[in-house]
RODO-2510 file (C-alpha; in nm, 4 decimals, decimal comma):
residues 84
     n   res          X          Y          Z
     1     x     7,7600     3,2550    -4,5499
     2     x     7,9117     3,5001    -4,7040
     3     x     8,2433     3,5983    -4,6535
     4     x     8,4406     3,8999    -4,8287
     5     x     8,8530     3,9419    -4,7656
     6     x     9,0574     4,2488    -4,8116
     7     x     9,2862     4,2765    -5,0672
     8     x     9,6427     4,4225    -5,0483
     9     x     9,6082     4,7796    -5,0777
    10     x     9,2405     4,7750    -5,1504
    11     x     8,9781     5,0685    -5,0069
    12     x     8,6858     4,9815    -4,8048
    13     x     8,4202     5,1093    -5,0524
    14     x     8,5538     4,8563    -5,3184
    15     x     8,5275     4,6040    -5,0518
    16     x     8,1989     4,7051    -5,0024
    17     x     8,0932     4,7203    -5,3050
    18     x     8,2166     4,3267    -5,3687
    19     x     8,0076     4,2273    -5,0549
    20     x     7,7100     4,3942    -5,2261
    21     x     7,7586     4,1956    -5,5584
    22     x     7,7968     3,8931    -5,3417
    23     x     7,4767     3,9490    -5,2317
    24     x     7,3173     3,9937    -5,5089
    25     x     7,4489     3,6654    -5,6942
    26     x     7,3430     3,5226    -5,4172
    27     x     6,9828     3,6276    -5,4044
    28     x     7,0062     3,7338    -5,0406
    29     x     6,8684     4,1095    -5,1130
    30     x     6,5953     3,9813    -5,3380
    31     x     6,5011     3,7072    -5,0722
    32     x     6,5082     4,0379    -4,8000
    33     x     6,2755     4,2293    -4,9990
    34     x     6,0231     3,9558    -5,0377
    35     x     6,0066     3,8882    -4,6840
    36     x     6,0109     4,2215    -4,5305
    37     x     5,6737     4,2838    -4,6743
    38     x     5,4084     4,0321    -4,5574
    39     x     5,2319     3,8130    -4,7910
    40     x     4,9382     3,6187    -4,7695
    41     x     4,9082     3,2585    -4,8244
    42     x     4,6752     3,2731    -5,1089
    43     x     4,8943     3,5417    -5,2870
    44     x     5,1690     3,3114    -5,2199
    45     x     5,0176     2,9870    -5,3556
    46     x     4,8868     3,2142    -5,6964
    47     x     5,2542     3,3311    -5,7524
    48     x     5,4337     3,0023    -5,7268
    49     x     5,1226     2,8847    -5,9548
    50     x     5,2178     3,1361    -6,2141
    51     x     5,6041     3,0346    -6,2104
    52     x     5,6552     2,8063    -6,4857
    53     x     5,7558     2,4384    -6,3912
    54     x     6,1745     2,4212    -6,3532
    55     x     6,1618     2,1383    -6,6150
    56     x     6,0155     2,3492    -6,9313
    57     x     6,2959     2,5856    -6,8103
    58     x     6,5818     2,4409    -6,9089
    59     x     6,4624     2,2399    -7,1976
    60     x     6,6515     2,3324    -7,4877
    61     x     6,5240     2,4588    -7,8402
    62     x     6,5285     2,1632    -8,0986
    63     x     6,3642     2,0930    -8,3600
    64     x     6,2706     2,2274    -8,7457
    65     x     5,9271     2,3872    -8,5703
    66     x     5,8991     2,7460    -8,7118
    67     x     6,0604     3,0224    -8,4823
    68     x     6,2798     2,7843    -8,3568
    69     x     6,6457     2,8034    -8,4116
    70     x     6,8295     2,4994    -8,5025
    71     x     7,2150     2,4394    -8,4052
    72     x     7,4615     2,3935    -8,6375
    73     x     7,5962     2,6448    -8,9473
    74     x     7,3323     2,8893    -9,1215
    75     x     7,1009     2,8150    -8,8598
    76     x     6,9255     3,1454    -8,7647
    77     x     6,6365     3,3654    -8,8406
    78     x     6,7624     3,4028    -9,2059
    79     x     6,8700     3,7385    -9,3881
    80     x     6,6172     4,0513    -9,3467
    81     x     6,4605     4,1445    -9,6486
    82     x     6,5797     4,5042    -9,7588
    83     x     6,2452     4,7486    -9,8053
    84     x     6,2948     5,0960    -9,8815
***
């Protein structure tokens, strides 16, 4: 639940507009939009097909494979060449 206080001296539009970001943060207006529309189960099942697995997500970019940054000083893309 979310819950929102007033602060000394503070208008209700900036209160407002707190709630709102709240919200967001939240998810709770995405999670609104999704469901006030209906959605089939087969359209369902193909979009959480097409979300990647929450395990690749936060594996983190190691190793000397090109494109990948390392960590660690002059690690990077490397300077741009200059063309005229």
């Amino acid at each position: 639940m979310i819950k929102v206080k007033q602060r000394e001296n503070e208008p209700v539009g900036v209160m407002i507009k707190r709630f709102k970001k709240l919200c967001e943060k939240e998810g709770l207006t995405k999670d609104i939009k999704r469901c006030s529309v209906y959605e089939k189960p087969s359209e369902k099942k193909r979009r959480l097909k097409r979300r990647p697995p929450l395990s690749t997500l936060k594996k983190p970019l190691t190793g000397n494979a090109p494109g990948e940054w390392g960590s660690g000083p002059g690690a990077g893309p490397g300077p741009r060449p200059w063309t005229r």
